[in-house]
C-alpha positions as a Markdown table, in Angstrom:
| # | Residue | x | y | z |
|---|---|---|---|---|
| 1 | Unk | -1.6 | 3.3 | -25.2 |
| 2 | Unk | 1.4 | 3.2 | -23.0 |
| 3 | Unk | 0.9 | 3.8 | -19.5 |
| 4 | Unk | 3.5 | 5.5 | -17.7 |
| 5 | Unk | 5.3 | 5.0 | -13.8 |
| 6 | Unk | 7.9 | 7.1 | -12.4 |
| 7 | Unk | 10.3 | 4.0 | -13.0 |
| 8 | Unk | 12.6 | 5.8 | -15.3 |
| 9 | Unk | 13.4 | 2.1 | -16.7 |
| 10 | Unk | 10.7 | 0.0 | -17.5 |
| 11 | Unk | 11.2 | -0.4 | -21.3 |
| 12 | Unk | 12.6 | -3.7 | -22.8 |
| 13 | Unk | 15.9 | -3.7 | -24.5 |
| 14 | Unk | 15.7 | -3.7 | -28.4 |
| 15 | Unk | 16.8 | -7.3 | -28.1 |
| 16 | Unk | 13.9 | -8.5 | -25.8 |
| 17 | Unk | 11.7 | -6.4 | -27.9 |
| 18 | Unk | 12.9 | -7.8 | -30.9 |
| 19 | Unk | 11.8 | -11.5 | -29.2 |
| 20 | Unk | 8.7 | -9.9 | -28.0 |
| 21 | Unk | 8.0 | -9.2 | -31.9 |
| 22 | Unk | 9.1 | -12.5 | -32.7 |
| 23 | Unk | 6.8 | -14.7 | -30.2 |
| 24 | Unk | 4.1 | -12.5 | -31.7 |
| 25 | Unk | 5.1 | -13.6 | -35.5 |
| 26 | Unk | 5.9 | -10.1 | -36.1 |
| 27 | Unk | 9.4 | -9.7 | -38.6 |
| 28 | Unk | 12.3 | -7.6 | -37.5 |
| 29 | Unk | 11.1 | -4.7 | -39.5 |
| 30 | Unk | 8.6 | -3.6 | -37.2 |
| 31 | Unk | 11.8 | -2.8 | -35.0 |
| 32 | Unk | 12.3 | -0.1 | -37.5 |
| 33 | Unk | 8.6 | 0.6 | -37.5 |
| 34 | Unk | 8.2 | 1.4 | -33.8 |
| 35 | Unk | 11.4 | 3.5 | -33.6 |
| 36 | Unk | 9.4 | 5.4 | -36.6 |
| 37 | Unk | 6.5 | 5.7 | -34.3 |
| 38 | Unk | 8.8 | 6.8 | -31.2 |
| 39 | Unk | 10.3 | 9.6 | -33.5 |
| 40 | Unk | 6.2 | 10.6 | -34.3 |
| 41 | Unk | 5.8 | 10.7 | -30.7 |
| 42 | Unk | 8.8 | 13.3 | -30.2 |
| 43 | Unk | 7.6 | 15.1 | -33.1 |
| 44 | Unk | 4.0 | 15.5 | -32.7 |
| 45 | Unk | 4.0 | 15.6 | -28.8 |
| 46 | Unk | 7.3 | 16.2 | -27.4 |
| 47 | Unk | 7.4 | 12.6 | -25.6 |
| 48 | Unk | 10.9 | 11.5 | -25.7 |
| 49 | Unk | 11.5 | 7.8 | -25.5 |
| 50 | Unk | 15.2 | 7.5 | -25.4 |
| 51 | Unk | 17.7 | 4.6 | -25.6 |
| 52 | Unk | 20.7 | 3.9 | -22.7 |
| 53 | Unk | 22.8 | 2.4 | -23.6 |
| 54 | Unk | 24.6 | 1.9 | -20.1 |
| 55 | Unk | 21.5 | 0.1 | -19.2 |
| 56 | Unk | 20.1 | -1.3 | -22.7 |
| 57 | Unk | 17.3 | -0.2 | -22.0 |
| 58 | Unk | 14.5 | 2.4 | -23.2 |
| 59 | Unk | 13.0 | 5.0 | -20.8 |
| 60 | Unk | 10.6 | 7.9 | -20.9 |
| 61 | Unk | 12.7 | 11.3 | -20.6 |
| 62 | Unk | 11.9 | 13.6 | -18.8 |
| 63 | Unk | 13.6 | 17.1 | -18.5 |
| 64 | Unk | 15.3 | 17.7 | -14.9 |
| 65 | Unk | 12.8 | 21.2 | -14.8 |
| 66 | Unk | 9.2 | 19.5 | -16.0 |
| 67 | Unk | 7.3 | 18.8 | -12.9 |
| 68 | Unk | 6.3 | 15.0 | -13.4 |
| 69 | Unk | 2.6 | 15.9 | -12.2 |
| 70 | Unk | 2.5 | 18.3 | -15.0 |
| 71 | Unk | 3.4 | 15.8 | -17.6 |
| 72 | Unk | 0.8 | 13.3 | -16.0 |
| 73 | Unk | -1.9 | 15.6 | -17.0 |
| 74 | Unk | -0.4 | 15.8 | -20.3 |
| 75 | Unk | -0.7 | 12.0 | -20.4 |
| 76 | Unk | -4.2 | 12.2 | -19.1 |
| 77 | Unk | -5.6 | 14.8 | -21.5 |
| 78 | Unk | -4.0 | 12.2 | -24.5 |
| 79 | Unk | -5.8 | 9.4 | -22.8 |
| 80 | Unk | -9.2 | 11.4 | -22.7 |
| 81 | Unk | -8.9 | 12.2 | -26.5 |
| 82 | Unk | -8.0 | 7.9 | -27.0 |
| 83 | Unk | -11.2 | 7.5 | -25.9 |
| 84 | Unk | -12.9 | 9.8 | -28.3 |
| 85 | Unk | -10.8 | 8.4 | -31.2 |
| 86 | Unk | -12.2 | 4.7 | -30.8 |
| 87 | Unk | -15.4 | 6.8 | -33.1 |
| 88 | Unk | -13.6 | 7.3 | -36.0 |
| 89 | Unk | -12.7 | 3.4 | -36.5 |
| 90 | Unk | -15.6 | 1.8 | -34.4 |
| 91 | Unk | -18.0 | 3.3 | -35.8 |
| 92 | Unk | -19.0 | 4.2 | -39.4 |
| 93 | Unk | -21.2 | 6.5 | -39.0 |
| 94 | Unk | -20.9 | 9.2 | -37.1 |
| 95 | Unk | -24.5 | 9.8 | -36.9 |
| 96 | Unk | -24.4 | 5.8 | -35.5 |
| 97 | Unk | -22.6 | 7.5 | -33.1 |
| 98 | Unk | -26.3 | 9.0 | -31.3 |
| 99 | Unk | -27.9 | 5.8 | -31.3 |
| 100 | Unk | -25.5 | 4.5 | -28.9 |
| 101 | Unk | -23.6 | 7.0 | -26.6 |
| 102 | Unk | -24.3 | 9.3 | -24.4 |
| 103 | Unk | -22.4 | 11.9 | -22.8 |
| 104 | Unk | -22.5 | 14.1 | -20.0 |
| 105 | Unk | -23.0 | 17.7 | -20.8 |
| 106 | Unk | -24.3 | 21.2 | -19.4 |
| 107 | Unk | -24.5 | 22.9 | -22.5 |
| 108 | Unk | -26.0 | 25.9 | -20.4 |
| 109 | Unk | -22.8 | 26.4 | -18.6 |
| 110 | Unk | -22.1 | 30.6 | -17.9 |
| 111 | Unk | -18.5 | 31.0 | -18.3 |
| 112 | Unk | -16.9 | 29.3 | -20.7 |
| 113 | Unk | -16.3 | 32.4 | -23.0 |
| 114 | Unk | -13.7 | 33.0 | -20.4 |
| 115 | Unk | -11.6 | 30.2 | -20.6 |
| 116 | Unk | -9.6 | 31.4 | -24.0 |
| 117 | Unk | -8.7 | 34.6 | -22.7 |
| 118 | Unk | -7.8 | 32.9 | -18.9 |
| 119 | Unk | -5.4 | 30.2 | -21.3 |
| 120 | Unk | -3.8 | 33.2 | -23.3 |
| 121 | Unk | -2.9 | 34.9 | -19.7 |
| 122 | Unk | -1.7 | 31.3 | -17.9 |
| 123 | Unk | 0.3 | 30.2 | -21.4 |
| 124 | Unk | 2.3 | 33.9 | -21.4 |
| 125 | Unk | 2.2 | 34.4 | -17.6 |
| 126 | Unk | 0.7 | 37.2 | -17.7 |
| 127 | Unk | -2.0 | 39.1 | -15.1 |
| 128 | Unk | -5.9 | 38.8 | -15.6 |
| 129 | Unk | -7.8 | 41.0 | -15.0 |
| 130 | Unk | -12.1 | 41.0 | -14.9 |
| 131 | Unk | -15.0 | 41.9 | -13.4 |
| 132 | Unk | -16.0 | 39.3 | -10.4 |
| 133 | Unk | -19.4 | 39.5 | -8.6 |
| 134 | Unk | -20.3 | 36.6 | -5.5 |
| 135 | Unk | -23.2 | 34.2 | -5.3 |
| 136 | Unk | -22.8 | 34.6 | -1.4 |
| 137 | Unk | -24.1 | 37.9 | -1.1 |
| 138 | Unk | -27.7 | 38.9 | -2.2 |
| 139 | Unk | -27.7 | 41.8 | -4.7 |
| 140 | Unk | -24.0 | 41.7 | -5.0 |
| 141 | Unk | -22.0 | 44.1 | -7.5 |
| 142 | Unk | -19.6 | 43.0 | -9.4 |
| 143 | Unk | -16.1 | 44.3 | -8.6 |
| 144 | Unk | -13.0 | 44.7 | -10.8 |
| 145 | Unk | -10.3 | 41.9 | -9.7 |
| 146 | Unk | -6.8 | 42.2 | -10.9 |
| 147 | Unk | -5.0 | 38.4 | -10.2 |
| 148 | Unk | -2.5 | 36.6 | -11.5 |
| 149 | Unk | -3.2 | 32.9 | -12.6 |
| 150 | Unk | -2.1 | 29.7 | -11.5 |
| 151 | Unk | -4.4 | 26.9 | -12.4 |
| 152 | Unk | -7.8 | 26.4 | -14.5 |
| 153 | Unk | -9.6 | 23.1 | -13.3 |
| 154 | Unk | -12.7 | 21.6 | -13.4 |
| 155 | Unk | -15.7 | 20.2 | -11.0 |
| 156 | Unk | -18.9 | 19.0 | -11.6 |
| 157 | Unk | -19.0 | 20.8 | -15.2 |
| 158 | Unk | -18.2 | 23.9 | -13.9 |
| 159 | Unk | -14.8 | 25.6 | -14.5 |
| 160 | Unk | -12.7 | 27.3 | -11.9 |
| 161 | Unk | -9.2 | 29.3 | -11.4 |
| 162 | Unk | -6.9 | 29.6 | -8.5 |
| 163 | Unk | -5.1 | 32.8 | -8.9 |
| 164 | Unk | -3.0 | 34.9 | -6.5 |
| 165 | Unk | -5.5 | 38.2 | -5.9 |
| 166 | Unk | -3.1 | 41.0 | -5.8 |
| 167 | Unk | -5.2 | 43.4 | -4.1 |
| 168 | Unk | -6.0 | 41.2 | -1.2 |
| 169 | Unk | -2.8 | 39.9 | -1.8 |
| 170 | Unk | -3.3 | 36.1 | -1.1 |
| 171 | Unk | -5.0 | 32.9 | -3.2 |
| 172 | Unk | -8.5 | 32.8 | -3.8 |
| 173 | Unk | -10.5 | 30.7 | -6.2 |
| 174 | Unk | -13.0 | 32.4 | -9.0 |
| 175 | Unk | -15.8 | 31.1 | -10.3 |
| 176 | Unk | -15.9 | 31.4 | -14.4 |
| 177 | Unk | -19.0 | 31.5 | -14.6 |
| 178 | Unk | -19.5 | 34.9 | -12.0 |
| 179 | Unk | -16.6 | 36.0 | -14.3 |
| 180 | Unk | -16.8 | 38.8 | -16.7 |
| 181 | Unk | -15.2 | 41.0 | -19.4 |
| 182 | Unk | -11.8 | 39.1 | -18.4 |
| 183 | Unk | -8.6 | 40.7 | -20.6 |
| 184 | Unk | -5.0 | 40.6 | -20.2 |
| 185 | Unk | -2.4 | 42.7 | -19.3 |
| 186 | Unk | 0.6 | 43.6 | -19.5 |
| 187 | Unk | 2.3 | 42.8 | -16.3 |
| 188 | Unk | 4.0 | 39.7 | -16.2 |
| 189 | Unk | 3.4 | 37.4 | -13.1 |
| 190 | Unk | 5.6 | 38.0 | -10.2 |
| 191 | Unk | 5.8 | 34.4 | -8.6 |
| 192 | Unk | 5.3 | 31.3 | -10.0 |
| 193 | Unk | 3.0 | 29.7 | -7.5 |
| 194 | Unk | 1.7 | 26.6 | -9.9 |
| 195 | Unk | 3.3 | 24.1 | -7.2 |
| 196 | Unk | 1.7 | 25.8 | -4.2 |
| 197 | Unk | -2.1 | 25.6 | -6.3 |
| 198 | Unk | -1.4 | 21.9 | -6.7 |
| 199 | Unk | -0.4 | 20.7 | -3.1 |
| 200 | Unk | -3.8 | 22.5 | -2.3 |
| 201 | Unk | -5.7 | 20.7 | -4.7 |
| 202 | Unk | -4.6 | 18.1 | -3.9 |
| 203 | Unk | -6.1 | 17.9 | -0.4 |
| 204 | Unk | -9.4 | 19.0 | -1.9 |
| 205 | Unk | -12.2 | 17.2 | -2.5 |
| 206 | Unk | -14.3 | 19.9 | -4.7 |
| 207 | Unk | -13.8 | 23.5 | -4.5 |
| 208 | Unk | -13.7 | 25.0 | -1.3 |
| 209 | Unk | -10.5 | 25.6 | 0.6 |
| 210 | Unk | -10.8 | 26.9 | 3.7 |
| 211 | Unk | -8.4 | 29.4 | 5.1 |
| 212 | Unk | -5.6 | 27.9 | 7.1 |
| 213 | Unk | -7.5 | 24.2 | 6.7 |
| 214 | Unk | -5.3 | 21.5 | 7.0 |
| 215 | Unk | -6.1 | 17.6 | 5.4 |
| 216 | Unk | -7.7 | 15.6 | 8.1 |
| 217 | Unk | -8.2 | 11.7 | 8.7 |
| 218 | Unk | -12.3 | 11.2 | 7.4 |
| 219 | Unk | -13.6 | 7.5 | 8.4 |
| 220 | Unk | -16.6 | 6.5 | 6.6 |
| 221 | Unk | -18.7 | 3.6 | 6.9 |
| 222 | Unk | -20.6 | 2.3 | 3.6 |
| 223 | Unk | -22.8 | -0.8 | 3.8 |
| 224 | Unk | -21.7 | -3.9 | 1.3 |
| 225 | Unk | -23.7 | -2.4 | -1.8 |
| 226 | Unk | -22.8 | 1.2 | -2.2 |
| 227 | Unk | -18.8 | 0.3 | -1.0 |
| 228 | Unk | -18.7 | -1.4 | -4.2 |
| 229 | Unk | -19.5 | 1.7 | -6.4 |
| 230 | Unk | -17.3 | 3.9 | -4.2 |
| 231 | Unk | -14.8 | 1.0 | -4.3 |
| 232 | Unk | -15.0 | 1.3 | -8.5 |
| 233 | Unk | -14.8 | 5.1 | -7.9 |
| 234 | Unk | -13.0 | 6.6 | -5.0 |
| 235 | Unk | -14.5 | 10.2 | -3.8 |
| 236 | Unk | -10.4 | 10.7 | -3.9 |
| 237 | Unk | -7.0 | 9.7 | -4.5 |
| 238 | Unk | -6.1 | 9.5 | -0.6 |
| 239 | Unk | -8.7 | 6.7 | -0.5 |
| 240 | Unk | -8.0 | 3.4 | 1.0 |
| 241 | Unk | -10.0 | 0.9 | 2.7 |
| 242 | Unk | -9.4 | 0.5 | 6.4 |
| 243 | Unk | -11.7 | -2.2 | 7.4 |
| 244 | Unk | -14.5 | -4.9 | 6.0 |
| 245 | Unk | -17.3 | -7.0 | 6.9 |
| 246 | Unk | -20.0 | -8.8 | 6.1 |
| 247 | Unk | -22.1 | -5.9 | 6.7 |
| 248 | Unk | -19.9 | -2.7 | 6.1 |
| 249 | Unk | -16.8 | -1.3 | 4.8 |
| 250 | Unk | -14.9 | 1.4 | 6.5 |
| 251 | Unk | -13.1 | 3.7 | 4.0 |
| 252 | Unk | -10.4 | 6.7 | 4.8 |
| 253 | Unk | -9.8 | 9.9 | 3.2 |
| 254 | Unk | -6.9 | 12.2 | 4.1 |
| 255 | Unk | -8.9 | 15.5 | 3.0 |
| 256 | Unk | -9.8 | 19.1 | 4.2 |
| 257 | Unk | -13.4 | 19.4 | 5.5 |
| 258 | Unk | -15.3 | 21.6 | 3.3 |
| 259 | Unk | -18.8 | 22.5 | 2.1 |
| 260 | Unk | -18.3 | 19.9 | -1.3 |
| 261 | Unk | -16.9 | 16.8 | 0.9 |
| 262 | Unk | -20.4 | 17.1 | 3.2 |
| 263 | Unk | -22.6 | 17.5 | 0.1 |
| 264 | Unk | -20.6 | 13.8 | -1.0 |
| 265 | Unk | -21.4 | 12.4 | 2.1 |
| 266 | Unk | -25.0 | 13.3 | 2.2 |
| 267 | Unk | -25.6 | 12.3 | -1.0 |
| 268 | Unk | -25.3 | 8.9 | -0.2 |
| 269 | Unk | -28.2 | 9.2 | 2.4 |
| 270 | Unk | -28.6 | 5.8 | 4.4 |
| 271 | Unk | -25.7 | 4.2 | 3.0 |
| 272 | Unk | -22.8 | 6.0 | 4.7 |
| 273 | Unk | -22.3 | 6.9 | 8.1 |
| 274 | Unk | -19.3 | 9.1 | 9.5 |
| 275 | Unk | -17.1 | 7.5 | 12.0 |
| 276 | Unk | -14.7 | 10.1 | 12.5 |
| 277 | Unk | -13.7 | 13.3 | 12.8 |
| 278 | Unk | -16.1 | 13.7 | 15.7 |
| 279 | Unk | -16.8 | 17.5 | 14.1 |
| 280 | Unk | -18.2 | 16.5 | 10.7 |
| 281 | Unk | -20.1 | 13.4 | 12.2 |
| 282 | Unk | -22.2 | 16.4 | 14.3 |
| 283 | Unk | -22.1 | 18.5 | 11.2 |
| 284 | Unk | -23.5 | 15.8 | 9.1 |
| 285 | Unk | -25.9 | 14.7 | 12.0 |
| 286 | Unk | -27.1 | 18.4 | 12.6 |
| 287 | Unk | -27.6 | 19.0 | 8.7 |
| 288 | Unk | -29.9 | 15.5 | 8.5 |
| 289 | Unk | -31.4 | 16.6 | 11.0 |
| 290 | Unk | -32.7 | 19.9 | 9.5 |
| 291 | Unk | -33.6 | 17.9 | 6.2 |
| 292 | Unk | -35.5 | 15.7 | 8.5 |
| 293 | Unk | -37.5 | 19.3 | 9.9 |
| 294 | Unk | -38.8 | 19.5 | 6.1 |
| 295 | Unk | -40.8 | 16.7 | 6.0 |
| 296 | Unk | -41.9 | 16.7 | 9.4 |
């Protein structure tokens, strides 16, 4: 599959594609073939691969009012499905398929009924409204919430939407799964706030945005083994690796500080320590600490 870059040119011209072909033994037809196949791609999923002819060259189109970010999803979503597809040819059996895979699932996931009827009011822009009751408190009723949608994402096999609430009249992120009875209405969105639900994501690692939290500088020390997975894997896209050793690595994360970003670190028990900020290495050292208390 092509991968695409923000370089609006990085496709050959038709005659270093045609000696591309050529070095491959492949006949000038398949020229024709692959403009075929760009047409398919317009068609099917509105990807435009266009000529210039200023610059002979071929480039990915992109309309002037299509956020690139959005149409990196786009990308990523066809990827995901590439992945799937490899069954159909690799494998003739379907039922082959069990012998040898095996995915990740929660197949007892509460919410999920929600997500056509959250799609429906995000594809037509239109407000949501449903009833919404908190783990946080004990006993807690559920309460009608009117919002109007921005994004639908996922964490940890649990779906999630950040809306603008109108009654409380800032962003807040719902749960699907303390969702019910959601419907749509007729009142059309006032603001289009997509941009603003992405920035914050963004900084997030997880769920939880605090209010007013800003994306902070997190330092965090592996030892040589476990780097490597996180190395394989970053915890986020900020990621970079500051420093290594023979012993450690020391790994950076511009992110806010949340509930989800200490669970990460403590998850890795013995293998990480936090160098800085100076605030979550005392969180993290006062929450060890109170494991410690359990098996004392």
């Amino acid at each position: 599959m092509i991968r695409w870059t923000k370089k609006p040119y990085t496709y050959p011209t038709k005659k270093e594609l045609s000696e591309r072909l050529n070095d491959l033994g492949i006949g000038a037809n398949s020229l024709r073939t692959i403009e075929r196949d760009m047409e398919k791609l317009r068609d099917e999923y509105s990807i435009d691969i266009r000529h210039d002819n200023v610059k002979n060259g071929y480039y990915l189109y992109v309309p002037s009012d299509e956020d690139v970010e959005d149409f990196n999803q786009f990308v990523s979503l066809l990827e995901r499905r590439e992945r799937l597809d490899f069954l159909q040819s690799a494998v003739t059996s379907i039922r082959d398929a069990g012998n040898y895979l095996q995915f990740e699932r929660n197949e007892q996931f509460i919410g999920a009924g929600c997500l056509p009827v959250l799609w429906e009011a995000l594809r037509c822009q239109k407000v949501v409204q449903f009833e919404y009751a908190s783990y946080a408190a004990e006993h807690s009723i559920p309460t009608i919430r009117k919002v109007e949608p921005g994004i639908l994402f996922e964490y940890r096999n649990r779906w999630y939407l950040d809306a603008w609430d109108i009654e409380k009249g800032g962003i807040r992120t719902f749960g699907l799964d303390r969702m019910g009875n959601p419907m749509v209405v007729g009142q059309t969105i006032s603001t289009k706030r997509t941009a603003v639900y992405k920035a914050l994501r963004k900084q997030v690692i997880g769920v939880t945005i605090p209010t007013g939290a800003m994306a902070e500088q997190v330092v965090l020390r592996f030892n040589k083994l476990e780097a490597k997975y996180v190395q394989s894997l970053p915890l986020h896209s900020s990621q970079r690796t500051v420093q290594e050793t023979n012993s450690h690595v020391d790994i950076a994360l511009l992110v806010v500080l949340n509930h989800e970003l200490e669970r990460e670190i403590l998850a890795f028990g013995e293998a990480v320590e936090v160098l800085e900020p100076a605030y979550l290495r005392e969180t993290i050292t006062r929450r060890v600490s109170q494991v410690g208390n359990f098996y004392s």
